[in-house]
C-alpha positions as a Markdown table, in Angstrom:
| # | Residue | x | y | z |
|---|---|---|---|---|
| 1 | Unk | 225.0 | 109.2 | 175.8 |
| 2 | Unk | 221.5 | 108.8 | 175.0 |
| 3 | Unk | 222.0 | 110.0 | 171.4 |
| 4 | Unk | 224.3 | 106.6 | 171.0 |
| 5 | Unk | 221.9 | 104.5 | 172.3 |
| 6 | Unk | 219.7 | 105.4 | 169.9 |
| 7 | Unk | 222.0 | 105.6 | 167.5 |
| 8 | Unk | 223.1 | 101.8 | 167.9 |
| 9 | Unk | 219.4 | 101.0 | 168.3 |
| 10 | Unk | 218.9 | 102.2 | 165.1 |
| 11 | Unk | 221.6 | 101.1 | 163.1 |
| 12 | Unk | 220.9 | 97.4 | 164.6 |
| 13 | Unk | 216.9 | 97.9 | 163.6 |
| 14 | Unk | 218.8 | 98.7 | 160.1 |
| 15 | Unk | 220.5 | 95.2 | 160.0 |
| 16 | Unk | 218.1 | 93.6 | 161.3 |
| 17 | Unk | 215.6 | 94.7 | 158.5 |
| 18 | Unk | 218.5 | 93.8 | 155.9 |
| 19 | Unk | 218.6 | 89.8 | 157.0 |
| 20 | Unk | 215.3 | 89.1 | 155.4 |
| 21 | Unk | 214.7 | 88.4 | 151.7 |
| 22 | Unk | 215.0 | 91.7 | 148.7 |
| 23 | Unk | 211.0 | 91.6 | 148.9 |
| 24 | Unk | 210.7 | 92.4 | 152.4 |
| 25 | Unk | 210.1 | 88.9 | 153.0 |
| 26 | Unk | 211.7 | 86.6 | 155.2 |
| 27 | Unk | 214.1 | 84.2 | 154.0 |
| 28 | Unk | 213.1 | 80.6 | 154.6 |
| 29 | Unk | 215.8 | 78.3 | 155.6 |
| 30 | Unk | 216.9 | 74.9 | 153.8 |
| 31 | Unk | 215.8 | 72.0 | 156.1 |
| 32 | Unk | 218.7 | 69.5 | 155.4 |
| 33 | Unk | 219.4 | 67.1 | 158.4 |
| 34 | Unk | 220.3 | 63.2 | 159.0 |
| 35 | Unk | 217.5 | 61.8 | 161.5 |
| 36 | Unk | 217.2 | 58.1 | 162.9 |
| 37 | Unk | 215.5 | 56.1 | 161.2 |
| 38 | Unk | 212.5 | 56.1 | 164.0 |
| 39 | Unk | 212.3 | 59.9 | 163.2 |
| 40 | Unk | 212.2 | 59.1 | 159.1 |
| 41 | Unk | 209.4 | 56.0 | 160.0 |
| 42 | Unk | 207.4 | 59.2 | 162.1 |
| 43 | Unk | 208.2 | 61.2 | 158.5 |
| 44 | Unk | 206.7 | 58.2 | 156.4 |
| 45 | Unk | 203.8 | 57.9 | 158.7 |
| 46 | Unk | 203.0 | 62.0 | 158.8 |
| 47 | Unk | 203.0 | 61.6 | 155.5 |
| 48 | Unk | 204.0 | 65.3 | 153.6 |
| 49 | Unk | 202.7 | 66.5 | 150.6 |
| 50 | Unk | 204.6 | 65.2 | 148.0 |
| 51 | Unk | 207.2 | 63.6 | 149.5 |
| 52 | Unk | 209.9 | 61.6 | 147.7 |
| 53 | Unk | 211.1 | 58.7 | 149.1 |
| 54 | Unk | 214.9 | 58.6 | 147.2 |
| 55 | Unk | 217.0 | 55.5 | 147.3 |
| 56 | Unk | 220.4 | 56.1 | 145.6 |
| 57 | Unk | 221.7 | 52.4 | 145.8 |
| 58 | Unk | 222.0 | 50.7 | 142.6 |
| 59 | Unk | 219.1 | 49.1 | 140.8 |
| 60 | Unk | 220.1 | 45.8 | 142.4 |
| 61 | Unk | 220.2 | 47.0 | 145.5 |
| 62 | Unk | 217.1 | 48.5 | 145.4 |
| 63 | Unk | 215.4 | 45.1 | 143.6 |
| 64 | Unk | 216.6 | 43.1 | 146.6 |
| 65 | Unk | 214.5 | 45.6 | 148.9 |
| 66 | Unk | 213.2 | 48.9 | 149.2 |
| 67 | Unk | 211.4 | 51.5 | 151.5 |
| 68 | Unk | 207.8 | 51.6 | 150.5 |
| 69 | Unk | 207.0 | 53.9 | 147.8 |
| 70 | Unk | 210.7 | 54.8 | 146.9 |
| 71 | Unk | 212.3 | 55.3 | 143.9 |
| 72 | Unk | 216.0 | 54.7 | 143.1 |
| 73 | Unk | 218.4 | 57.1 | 141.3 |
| 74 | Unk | 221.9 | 55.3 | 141.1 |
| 75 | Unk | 224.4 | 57.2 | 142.5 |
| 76 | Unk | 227.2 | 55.4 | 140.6 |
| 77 | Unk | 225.6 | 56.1 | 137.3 |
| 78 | Unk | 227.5 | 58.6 | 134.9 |
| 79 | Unk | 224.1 | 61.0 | 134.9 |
| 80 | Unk | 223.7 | 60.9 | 138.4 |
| 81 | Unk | 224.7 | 64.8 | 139.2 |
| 82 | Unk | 222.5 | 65.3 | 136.0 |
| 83 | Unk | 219.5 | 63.6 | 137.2 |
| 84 | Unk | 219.6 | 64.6 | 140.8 |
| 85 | Unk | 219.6 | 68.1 | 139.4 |
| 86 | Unk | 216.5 | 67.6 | 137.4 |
| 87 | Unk | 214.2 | 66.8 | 140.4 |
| 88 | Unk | 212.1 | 69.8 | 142.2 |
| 89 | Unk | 213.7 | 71.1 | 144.8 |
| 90 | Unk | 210.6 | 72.5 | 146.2 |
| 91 | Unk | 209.5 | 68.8 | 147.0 |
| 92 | Unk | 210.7 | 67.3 | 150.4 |
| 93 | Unk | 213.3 | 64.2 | 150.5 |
| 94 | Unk | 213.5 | 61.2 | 152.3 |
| 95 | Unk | 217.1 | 59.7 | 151.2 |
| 96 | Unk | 219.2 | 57.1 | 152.1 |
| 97 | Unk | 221.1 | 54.3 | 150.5 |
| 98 | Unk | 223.2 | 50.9 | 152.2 |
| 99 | Unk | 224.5 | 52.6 | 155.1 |
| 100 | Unk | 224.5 | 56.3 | 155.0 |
| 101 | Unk | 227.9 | 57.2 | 153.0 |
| 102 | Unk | 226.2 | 57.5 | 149.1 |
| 103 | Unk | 223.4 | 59.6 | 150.7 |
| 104 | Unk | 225.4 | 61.6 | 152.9 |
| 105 | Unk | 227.2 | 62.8 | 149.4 |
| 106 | Unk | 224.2 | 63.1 | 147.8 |
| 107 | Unk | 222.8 | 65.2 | 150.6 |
| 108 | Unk | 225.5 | 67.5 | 150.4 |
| 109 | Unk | 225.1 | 67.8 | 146.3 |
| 110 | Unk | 221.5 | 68.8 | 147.1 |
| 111 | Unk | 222.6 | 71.0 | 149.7 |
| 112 | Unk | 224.2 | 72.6 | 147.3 |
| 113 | Unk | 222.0 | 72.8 | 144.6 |
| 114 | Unk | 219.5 | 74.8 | 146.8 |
| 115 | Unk | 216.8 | 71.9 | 147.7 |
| 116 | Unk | 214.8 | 73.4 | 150.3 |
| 117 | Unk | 213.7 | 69.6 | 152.3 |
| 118 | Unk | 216.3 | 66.8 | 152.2 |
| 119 | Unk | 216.1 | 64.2 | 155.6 |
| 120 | Unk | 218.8 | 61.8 | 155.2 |
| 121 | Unk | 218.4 | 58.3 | 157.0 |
| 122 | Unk | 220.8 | 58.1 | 159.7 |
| 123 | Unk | 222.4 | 54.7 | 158.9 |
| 124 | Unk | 220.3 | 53.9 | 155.5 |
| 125 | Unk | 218.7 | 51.1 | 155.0 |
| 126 | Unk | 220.8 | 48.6 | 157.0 |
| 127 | Unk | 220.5 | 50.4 | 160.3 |
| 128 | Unk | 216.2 | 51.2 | 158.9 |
| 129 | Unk | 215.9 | 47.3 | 158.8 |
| 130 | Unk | 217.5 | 46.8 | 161.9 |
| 131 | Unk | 215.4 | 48.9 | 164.0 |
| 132 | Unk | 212.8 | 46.5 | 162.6 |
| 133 | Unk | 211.5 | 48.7 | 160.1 |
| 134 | Unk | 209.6 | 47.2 | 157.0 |
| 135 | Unk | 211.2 | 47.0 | 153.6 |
| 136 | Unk | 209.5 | 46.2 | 150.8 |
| 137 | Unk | 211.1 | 42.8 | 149.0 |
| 138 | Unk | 209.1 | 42.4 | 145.7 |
């Protein structure tokens, strides 16, 4: 009996050992979540390196307001999937659009295009603004 406890121990030490990366390294996990928009105000404020701030409403959505420091990538443009695939996806994301539907696709392309930081704003910008939330209007 003893022998198949260590024999179980053993095997699950085995697995356990095989859930990490080739290298002997851990594999990090992706960080792709919706949070409030209090949570992606705490994200702004925090500041990480290198944030992006992506707003994938079209260009006259975004010219009729903005979060600070964003920048828009039109998700109804034909180049869309191309250009979302061009950005790092080392670099953490903060993304939303209107009201959460555009970004919650465009989460789920990122997803699977292996970005390792996407935080999609529960909501976008119509449920940011009214938690009272600045937007820029230029």
């Amino acid at each position: 009996m003893a022998k198949r406890g260590l024999l179980a121990l053993l095997a699950l030490a085995l697995l356990a050992a095989g859930c990490g990366g080739g290298d002997g390294t851990a594999t990090v996990e992706a960080v792709i979540e919706t949070i409030s928009p209090a949570d992606a105000s705490s994200l702004l404020a925090s500041a990480p390196t290198g944030l992006v701030v992506l707003d994938v409403r079209t260009p006259e959505e975004f010219a009729a307001g903005h979060l600070a420091g964003a920048v828009g990538l039109d998700f109804y443009a034909a180049t869309f999937a191309d250009d979302l695939a061009a950005l790092d996806r080392e670099a953490p994301y903060l993304l939303y659009c209107r009201s959460g539907n555009r970004s919650a696709e465009a989460r789920e392309m990122m997803r699977s295009l292996g970005f390792r930081e996407v935080h999609e704003v529960d909501g976008g910008i119509v449920a940011w603004a009214e938690a009272g939330l600045p937007v820029v209007v230029p």
